[in-house]
C-alpha positions as a printed NumPy array, in Angstrom:
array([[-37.169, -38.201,  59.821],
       [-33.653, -37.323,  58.625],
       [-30.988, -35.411,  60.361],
       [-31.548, -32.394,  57.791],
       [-35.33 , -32.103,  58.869],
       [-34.318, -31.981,  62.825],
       [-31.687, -29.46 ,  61.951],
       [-34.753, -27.51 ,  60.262],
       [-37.249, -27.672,  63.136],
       [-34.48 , -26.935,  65.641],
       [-33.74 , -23.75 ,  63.121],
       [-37.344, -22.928,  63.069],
       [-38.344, -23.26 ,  66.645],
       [-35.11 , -20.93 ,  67.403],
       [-36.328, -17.665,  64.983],
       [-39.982, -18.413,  65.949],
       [-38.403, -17.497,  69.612],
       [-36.637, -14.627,  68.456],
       [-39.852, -13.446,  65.852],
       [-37.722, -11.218,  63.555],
       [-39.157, -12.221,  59.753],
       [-35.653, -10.912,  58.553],
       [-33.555, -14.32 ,  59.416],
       [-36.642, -16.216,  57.917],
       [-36.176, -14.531,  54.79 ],
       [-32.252, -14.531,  54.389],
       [-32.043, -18.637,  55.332],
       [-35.137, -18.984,  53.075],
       [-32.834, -17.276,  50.261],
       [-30.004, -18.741,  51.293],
       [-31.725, -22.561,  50.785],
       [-32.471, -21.492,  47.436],
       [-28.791, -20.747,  46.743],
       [-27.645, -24.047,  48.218],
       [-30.235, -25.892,  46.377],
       [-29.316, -24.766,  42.714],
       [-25.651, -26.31 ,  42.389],
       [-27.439, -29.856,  44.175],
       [-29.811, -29.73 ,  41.162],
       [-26.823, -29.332,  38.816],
       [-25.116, -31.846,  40.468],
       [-28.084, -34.168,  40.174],
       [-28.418, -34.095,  43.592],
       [-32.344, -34.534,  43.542],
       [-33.44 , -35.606,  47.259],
       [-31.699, -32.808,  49.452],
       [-32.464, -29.997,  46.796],
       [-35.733, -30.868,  46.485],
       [-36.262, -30.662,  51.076],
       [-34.174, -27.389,  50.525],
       [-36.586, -25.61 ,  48.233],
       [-39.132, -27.13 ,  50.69 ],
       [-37.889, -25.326,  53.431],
       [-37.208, -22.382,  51.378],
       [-41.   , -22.38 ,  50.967],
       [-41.38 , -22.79 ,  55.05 ],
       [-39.193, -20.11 ,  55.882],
       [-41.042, -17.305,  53.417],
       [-44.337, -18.641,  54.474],
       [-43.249, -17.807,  58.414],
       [-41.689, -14.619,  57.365],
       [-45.346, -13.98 ,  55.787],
       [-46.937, -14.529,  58.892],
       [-44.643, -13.024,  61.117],
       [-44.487,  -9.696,  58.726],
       [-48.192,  -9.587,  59.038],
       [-48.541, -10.461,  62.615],
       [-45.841,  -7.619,  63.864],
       [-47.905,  -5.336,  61.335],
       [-51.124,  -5.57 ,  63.366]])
């Protein structure tokens, strides 16, 4: 496990505490924005995990927009 995945489940278990689906979306975006200039720099490895996470962090905003809906 590398120091960018413990970084992401400490991020994760801190919005799942605070269970607004906003922050899930903006970090989710803001992966995607990191990620793009890693791929241009041929950075493969980390911008590959951050469109990973990207993909986490929507998915929990999904949930957590249809949980708070019910």
């Amino acid at each position: 496990m590398n120091l960018q995945d413990i970084i992401f489940l400490l991020v994760v278990l801190i919005l799942l505490y605070k269970r607004n689906y906003k922050y899930f979306i903006y970090l989710g975006l803001l992966s995607l924005l990191i990620s793009v200039p890693l791929f241009s720099f041929w950075v493969f490895f980390t911008a590959q995990r951050l469109t990973y996470y990207a993909a986490a962090f929507f998915l929990f905003a999904t949930i957590l927009f249809i949980s708070k809906k019910r």
